[in-house]
N, C-alpha and C positions, 0 to 999 in steps of 0.2 A: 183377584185382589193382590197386591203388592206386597212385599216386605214390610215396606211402611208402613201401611195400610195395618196389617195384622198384628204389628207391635204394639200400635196407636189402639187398636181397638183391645189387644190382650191389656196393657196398660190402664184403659179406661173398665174394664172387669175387676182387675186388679186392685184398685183405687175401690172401686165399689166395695168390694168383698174384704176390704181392711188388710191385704196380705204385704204387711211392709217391704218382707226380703224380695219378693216377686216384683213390686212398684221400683224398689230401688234395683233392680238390674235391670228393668225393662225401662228406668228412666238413662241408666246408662246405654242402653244400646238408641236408643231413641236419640241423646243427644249424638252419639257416634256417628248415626246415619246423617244428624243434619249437617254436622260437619263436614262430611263428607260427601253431601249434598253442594251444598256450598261450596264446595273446592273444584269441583265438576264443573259448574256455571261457566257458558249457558247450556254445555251440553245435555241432554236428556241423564237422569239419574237411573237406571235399569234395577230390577233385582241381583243380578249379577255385580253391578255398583256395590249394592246394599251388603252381599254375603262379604266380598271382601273388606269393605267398611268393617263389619264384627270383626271377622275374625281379625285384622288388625288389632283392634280393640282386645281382644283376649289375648293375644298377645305380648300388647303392652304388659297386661296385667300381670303375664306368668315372668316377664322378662325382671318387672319389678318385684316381684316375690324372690327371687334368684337372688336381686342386689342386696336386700334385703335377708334373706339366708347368709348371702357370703361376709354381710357387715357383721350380723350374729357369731359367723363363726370366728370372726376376731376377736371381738368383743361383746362376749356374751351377755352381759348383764347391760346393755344399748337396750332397755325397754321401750324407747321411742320404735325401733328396727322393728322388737317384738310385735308393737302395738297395730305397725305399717304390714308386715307381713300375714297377720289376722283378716286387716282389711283386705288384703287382697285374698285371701283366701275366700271370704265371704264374697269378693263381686266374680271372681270365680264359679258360684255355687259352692264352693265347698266349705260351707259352714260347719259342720262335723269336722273339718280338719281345723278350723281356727278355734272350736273349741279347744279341742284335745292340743292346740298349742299354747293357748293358756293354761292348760293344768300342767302342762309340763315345766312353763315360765314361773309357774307356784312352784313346785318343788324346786327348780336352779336357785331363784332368791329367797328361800327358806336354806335350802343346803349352802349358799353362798355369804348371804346377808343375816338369814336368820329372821329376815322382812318377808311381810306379802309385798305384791304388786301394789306398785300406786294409786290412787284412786284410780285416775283416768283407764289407766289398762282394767280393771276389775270393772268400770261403770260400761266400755266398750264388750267386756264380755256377756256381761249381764243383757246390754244389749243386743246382742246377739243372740243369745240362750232367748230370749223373747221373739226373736228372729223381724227385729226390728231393723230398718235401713242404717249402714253404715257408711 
């Protein structure tokens, strides 16, 4: 059974059993491979294809958490940055780390503004904390 294959069918488990954070990473790697499926044509797409396909894609992800740290560290109170480097934290797996950046981003705009987070940032935590797709 293929790479493909095994995402496609963890994915279709996943989906069954209501596991959202599981469905949305497994629908990102899913779209990643056909991308990169596609970009191969007509050549055969191997597993070999498929690993590098990911890890690209993770990648991306960590490359844009970086941009995103280094926009924070200009300008700290960029809650959009905040709300962007959460996301990636979460298609990373590391959902415990995008919590714990939100309670930090609580305390900056409490010691700064004297404010909570905007809705959107608190609605995308919350969602999270349910471990719901982000």
């Amino acid at each position: 059974m293929s790479i493909t294959d095994l995402i496609a069918n963890d994915l279709t488990a996943a989906l069954r059993a209501k596991e959202a954070a599981k469905v949305s990473a497994l629908r990102m790697a899913k779209a990643a491979l056909q991308r990169a499926e596609i970009a191969k044509r007509p050549a055969a797409f191997t597993d070999e294809d498929a690993v590098k396909a990911l890890r690209a894609e993770v990648k991306k992800s960590a490359e844009a958490a970086g941009v995103y740290r280094q926009a924070i560290s200009y300008v700290s109170l960029l809650e959009a940055a905040h709300r962007e480097l959460m996301r990636c934290y979460a298609r990373q797996g590391e959902r415990g780390q995008a919590l714990r950046h939100y309670q930090s981003l609580v305390e900056l705009m409490r010691d700064e503004l004297g404010a909570p987070p905007d809705p959107e940032t608190t609605a995308l935590f919350e969602r999270l904390q349910r471990g719901e797709a982000v």
